[in-house]
N, C-alpha and C positions, 0 to 999 in steps of 0.2 A: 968341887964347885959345880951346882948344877944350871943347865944351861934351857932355859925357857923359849921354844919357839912359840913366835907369834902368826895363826894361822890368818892371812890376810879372808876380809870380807868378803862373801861369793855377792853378786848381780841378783839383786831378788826377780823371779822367774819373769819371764818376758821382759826384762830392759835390756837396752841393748850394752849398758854399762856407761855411758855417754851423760853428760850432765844437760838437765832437760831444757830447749829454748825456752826465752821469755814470751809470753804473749802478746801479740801486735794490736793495738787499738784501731778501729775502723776511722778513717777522717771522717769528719763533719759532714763534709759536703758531700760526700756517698751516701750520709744520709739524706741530705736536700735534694739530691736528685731524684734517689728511692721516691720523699715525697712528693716530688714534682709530676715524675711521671705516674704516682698512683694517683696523684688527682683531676690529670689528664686523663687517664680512664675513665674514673666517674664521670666527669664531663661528657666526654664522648658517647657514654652509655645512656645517658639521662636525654640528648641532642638525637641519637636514634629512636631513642622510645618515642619523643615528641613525636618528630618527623611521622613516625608511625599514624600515633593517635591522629593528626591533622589528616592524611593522607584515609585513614578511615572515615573521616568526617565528611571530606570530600566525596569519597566513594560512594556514602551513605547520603548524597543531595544537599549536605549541612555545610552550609558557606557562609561568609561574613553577612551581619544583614545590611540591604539596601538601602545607600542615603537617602534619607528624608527629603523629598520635592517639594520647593518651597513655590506653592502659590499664590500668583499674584493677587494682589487687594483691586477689587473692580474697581474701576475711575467713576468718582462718581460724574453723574452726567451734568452739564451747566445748563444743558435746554430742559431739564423736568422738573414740572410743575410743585408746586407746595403742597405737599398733602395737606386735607383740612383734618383740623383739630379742634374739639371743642372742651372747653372748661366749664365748669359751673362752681360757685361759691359761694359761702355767704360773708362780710365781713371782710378786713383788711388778710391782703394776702401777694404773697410772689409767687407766682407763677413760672416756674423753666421752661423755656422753650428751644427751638436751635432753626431760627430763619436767616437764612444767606443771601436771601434774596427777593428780589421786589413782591410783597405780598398784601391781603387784605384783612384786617384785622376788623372785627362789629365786638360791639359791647353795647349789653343791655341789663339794666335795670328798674325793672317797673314798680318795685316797693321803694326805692329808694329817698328817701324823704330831705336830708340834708345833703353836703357836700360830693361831687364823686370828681375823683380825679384817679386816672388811667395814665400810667407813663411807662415809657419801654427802654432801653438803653441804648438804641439808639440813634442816630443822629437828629430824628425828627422828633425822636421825643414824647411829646403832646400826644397823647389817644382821645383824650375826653376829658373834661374840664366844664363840670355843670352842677347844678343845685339841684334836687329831687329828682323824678325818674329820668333817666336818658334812654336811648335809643339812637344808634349811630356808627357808622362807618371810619375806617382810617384807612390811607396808603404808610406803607412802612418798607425802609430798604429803599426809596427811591433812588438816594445817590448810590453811586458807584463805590463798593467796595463793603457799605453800610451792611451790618448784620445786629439781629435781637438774638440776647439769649437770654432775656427775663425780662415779662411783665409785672409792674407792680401795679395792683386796684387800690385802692382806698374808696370804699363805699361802708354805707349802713345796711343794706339789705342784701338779698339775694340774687346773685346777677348773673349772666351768661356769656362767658367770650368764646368767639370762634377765628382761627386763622385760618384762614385760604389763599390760593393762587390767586393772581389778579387776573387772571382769564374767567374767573368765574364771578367777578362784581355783574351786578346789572348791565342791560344794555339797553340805551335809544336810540329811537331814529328821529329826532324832531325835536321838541320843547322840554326838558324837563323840570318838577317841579316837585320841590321837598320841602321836610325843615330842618333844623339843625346840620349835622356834621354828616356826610355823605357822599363816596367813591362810587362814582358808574364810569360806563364808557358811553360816547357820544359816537355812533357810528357813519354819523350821515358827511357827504362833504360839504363844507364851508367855509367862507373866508373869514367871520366874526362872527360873534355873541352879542346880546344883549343880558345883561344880568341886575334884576329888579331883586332887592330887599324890601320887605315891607316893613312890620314892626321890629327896626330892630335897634334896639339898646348899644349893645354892644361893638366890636368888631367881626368884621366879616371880610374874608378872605376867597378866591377863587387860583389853583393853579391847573395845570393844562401839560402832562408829557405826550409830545409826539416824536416820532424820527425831526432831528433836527433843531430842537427846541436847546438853547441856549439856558432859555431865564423860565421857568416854568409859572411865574405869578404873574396871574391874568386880573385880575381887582385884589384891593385892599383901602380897606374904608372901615369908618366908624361911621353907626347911628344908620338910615336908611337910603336904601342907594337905588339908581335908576341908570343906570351907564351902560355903553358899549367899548367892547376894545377888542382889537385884531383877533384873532385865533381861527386856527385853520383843523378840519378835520379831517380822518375822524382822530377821536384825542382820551386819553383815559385820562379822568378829570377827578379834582379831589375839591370839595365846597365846604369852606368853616362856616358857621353862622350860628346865631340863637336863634333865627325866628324863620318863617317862611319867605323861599326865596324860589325863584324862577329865573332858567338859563335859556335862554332862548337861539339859536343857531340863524346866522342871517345870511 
């Protein structure tokens, strides 16, 4: 009976003959840290370079630019006068304008053959109010607070308006004597008037601003008048009428 030996297996070269460990899996969170701290670098790297580039800008005179100084809007002034302005037109029309304050308003129309009426917005309203040509004076802005910012004409022809300061109406010293609708100043001093209408139709008005002056209408009447009443000067005066009239200073 033959007897078979079994020759056991040799260690293939280099093992140590030893059965080989498993492999260990890395945890998670050594990976999250890995990326926490690689993206903490890039941070930090990107945070120098800045710093850099500013720090060259600086060097280089190139700084933030300088707030915008905001300057103030001039006040406008309450004592200057009314520039004058003149208009010319033919036919119905509005007029813009921007008065804040006491001023002199003329309108003329010498072709005018029918109707003309002149009105402003405001409070006095009334410019002219007449049949065929006029030629004539307003105060406008008298009262306190009173402002135009549009004339409206209604006429048939060709006409002229002008606004000015009322430092520049006419001036007297003694009698004056007009027709129709008419702003001067009376310079002389006095205690009354006398104020003669002669033909006159219609109504007729006379008022009177001084320092002090309460009520500024000094006559009002229809048809032709011959009266005296109080007024003291000197006084910027405003006379309605259609016809010729004479103010006389007493």
């Amino acid at each position: 009976m033959s007897t078979e030996t079994t020759t056991p297996a040799q260690p293939a070269a280099g093992s140590t003959g030893l059965p080989s460990a498993p492999k260990k899996k890395v945890p998670w969170w050594v990976w999250a840290l890995i990326g926490v701290v690689a993206l903490a670098l890039v941070i930090g790297v990107v945070w120098f370079a800045t710093q850099g580039a500013d720090d060259d800008a600086d060097d280089a005179g190139v700084g933030p630019a300088p707030a915008a100084v905001e300057e103030d809007e001039p006040e406008e002034d309450a004592d200057a006068p009314v520039e004058r302005e003149e208009f010319t037109g033919t036919g119905d029309m509005v007029v813009p304008v921007a008065i804040d304050k006491a001023a002199l308003v003329s309108f003329t129309c010498e072709d005018c053959t029918s109707n003309v009426l002149v009105t402003s917005d405001a409070e006095e309203g009334l410019i002219a109010n007449s049949i065929g040509a006029y030629t004539g004076s307003r105060l406008v802005n008298m009262a306190e607070g009173s402002a135009v910012t549009e004339i409206t004409v209604e006429a048939d022809g060709t006409w002229e308006l002008v606004v000015d300061d009322v430092e520049n109406a006419p001036s007297f010293d003694g009698a004056v004597t007009g027709t129709g609708d008419q702003a001067f100043w009376m310079t002389g001093e006095f205690e009354s008037v006398a104020f003669v209408n002669g033909d006159q139709r219609g109504n007729h008005a006379v008022w009177a601003y001084r320092n002090g002056m309460t009520n500024p209408l000094i006559f009002n009447g229809i048809g032709p008048a011959d009266d005296t009443a109080e007024m003291t000067g000197p006084a910027l005066v405003q006379v309605s009428s259609r016809a010729e009239w004479t103010l006389t200073p007493q």
